[in-house]
C-alpha positions as CSV (number, residue, x, y, z in Angstrom):
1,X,0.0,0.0,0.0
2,X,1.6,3.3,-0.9
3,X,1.7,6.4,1.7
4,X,-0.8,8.0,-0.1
5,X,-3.5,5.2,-0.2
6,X,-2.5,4.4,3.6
7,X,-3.1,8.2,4.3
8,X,-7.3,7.9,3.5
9,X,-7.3,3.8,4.9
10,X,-9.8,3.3,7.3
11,X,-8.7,3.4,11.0
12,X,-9.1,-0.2,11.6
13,X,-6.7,-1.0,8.8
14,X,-4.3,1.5,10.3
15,X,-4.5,0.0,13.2
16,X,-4.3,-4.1,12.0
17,X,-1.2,-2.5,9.9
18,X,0.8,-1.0,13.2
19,X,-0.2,-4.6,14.6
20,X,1.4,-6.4,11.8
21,X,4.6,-4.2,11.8
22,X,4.8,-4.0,15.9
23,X,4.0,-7.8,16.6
24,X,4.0,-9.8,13.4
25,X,6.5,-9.6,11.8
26,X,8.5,-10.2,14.7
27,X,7.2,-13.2,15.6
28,X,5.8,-14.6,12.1
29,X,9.7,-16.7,11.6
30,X,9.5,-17.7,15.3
31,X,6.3,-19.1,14.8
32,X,7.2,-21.0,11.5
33,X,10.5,-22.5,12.6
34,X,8.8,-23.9,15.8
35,X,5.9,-25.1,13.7
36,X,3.4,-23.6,16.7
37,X,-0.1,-22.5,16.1
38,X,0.1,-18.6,17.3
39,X,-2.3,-18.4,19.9
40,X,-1.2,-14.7,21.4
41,X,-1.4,-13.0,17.9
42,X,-4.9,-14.4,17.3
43,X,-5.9,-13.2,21.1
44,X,-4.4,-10.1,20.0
45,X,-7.1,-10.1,17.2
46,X,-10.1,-11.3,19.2
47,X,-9.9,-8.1,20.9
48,X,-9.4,-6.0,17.9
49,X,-12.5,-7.6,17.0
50,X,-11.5,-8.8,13.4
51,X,-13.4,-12.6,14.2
52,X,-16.6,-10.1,13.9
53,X,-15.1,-7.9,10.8
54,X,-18.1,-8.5,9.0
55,X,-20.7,-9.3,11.8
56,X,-22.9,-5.9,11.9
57,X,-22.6,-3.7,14.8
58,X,-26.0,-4.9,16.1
59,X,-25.3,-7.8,16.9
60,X,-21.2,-6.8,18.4
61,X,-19.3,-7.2,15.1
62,X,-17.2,-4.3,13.6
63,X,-19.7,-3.9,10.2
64,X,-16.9,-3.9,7.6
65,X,-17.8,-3.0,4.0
66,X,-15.6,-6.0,2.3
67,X,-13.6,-3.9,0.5
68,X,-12.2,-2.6,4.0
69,X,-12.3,-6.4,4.9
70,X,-9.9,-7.2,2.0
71,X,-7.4,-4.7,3.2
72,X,-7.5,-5.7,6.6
73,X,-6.7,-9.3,5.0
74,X,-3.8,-8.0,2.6
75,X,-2.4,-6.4,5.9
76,X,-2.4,-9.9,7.9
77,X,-1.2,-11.4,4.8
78,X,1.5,-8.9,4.5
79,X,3.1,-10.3,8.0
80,X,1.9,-13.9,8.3
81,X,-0.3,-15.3,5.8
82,X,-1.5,-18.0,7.9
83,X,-3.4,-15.5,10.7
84,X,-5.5,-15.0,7.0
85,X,-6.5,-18.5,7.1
86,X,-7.4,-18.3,10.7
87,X,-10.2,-15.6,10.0
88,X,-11.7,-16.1,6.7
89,X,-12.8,-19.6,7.5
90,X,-14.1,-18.2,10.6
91,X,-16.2,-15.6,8.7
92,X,-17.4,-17.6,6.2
93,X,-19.2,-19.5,9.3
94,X,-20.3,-16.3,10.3
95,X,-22.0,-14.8,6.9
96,X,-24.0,-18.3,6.4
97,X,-25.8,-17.3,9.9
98,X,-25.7,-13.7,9.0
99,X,-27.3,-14.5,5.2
100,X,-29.3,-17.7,5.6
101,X,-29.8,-18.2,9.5
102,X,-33.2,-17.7,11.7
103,X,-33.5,-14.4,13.9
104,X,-33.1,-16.7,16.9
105,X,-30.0,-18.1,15.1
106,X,-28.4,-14.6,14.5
107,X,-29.0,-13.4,17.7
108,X,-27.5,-16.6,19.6
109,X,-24.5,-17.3,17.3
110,X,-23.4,-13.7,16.2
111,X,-22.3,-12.0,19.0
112,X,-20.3,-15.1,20.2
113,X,-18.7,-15.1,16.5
114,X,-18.2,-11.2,16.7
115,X,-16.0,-11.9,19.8
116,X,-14.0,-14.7,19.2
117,X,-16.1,-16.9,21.6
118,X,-16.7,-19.1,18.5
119,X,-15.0,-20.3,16.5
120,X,-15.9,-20.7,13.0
121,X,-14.6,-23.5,10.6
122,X,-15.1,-25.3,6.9
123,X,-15.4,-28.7,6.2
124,X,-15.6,-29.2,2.2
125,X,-12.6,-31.6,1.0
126,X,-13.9,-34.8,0.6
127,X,-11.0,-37.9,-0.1
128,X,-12.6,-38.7,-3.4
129,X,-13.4,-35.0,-4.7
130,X,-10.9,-33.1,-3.1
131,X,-12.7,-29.2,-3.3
132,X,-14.8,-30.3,-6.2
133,X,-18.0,-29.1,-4.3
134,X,-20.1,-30.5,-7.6
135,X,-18.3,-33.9,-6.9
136,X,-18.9,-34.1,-2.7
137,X,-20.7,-37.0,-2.0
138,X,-21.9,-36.3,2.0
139,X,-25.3,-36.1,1.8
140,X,-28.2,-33.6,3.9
141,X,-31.4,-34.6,3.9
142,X,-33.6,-32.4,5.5
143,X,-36.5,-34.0,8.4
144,X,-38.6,-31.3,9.5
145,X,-36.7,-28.5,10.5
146,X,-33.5,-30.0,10.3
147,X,-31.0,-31.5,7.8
148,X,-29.2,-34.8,8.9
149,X,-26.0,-34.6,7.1
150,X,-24.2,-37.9,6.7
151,X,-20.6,-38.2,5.2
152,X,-16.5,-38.0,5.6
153,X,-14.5,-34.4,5.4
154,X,-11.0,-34.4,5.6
155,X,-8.8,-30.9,6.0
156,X,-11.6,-29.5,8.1
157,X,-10.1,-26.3,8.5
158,X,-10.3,-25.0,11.7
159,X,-11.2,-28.1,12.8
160,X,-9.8,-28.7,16.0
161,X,-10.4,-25.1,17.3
162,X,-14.0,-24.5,15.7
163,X,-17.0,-24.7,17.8
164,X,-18.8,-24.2,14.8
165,X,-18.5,-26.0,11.8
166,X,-19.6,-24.9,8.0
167,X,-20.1,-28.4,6.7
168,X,-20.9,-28.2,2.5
169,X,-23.3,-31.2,1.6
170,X,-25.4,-32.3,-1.0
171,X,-29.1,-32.0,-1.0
172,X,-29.9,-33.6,-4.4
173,X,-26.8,-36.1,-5.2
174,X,-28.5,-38.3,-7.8
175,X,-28.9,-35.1,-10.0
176,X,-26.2,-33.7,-12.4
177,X,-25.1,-31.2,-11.3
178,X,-25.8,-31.1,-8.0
179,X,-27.1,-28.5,-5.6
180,X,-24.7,-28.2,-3.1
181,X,-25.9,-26.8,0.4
182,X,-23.8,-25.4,3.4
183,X,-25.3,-26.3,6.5
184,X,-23.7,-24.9,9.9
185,X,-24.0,-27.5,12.8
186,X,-22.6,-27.4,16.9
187,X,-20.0,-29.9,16.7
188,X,-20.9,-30.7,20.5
189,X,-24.6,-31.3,19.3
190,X,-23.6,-33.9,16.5
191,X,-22.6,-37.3,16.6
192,X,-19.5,-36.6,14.5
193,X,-15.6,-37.5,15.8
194,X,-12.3,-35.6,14.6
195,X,-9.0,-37.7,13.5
196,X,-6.2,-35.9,13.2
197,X,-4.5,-36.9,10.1
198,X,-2.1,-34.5,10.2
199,X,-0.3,-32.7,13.0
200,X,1.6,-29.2,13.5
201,X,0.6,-26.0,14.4
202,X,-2.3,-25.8,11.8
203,X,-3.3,-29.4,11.9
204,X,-5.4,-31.4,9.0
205,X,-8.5,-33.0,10.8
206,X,-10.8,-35.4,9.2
207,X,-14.4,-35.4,10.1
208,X,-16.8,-38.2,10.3
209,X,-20.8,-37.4,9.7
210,X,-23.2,-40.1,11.0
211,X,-26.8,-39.0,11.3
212,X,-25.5,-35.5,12.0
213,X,-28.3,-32.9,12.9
214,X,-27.4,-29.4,11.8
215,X,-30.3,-26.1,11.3
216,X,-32.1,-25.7,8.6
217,X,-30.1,-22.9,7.3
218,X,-28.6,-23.5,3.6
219,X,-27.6,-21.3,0.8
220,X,-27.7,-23.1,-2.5
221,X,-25.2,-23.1,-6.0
């Protein structure tokens, strides 16, 4: 970013930027050679706020336009691209309750996404379609008011950390193409089990889906 475009950024990318020069970058080679997950720099951004960069104000978030959102991301990016990782899955969580969830939904899960409380995470790669979300075989079928999602994720991202879980299914698997759904489930409320399957500071897990109830809260493609 050149001085003159950092001179009219907004002051929450001024401030993420002083963060990323002060603390960062300081510790970003640490934090690689050790291979450790960096727990103080993401406390750090819990109480910036960034986990609710996008959550409106109503319900505790900061109310980002994106375009502020992207250039809070280039800044992370610019000193560890891995704190990235740590948000945006987290806030796609947070935009399918936003977008698609109930009123009782938003005003349970928002404020504890805007402050860190939970945490948000994606599970899409499948061992057989890798992030082909037309080829992911687990299935949701929806019973009443909820959908019963039933399948194997690997690389959940987040995995380990989230306490909720963006889980991509298929509604309609036996048509071509398929309408793939995203359906956000408690992991503490689902019969579902992590395996790691591979370890380190941001570790692989692999989630198995039996019979697991999630809220009937989709957005279809």
């Amino acid at each position: 970013m050149s001085p003159r475009t950092a001179s009219r950024a907004p002051a929450i990318v001024t401030s993420v930027r002083e963060f990323v020069e002060r603390d960062v970058m300081a510790a970003a080679p640490a934090l690689e050679h050790a291979d450790r997950y960096p727990h103080e720099l993401v406390d750090r951004m819990k109480r910036m706020g960034l986990f609710g960069a996008l959550v409106p104000t109503d319900y505790g978030g900061l109310g980002l336009d994106v375009t502020t959102y992207a250039q809070v991301i280039e800044e992370l990016c610019r000193g560890f691209m891995s704190l990235a990782g740590v948000i945006n899955s987290h806030t796609m969580a947070a935009l399918i309750v936003l977008n698609h969830g109930t009123d009782e939904q938003r005003l349970r899960l928002l404020p504890r996404f805007a402050s860190g409380q939970a945490r948000g995470g994606l599970c899409l790669t499948e061992p057989h379609a890798g992030s082909d979300v037309q080829a992911i075989r687990t299935r949701a079928v929806r019973e009443g008011d909820e959908y019963v999602i039933t399948g194997q994720k690997m690389w959940a991202t987040n995995g380990l950390r989230a306490g909720i879980t963006d889980a991509e299914a298929n509604e309609r698997p036996r048509r071509k193409p398929g309408l793939a759904i995203r359906a956000c489930c408690l992991p503490s409320q689902c019969e579902c089990s992590f395996e790691l399957v591979a370890p380190g500071p941001y570790p692989l897990a692999q989630r198995q889906l039996t019979h697991a109830p999630g809220p009937a809260l989709s957005s279809s493609s």
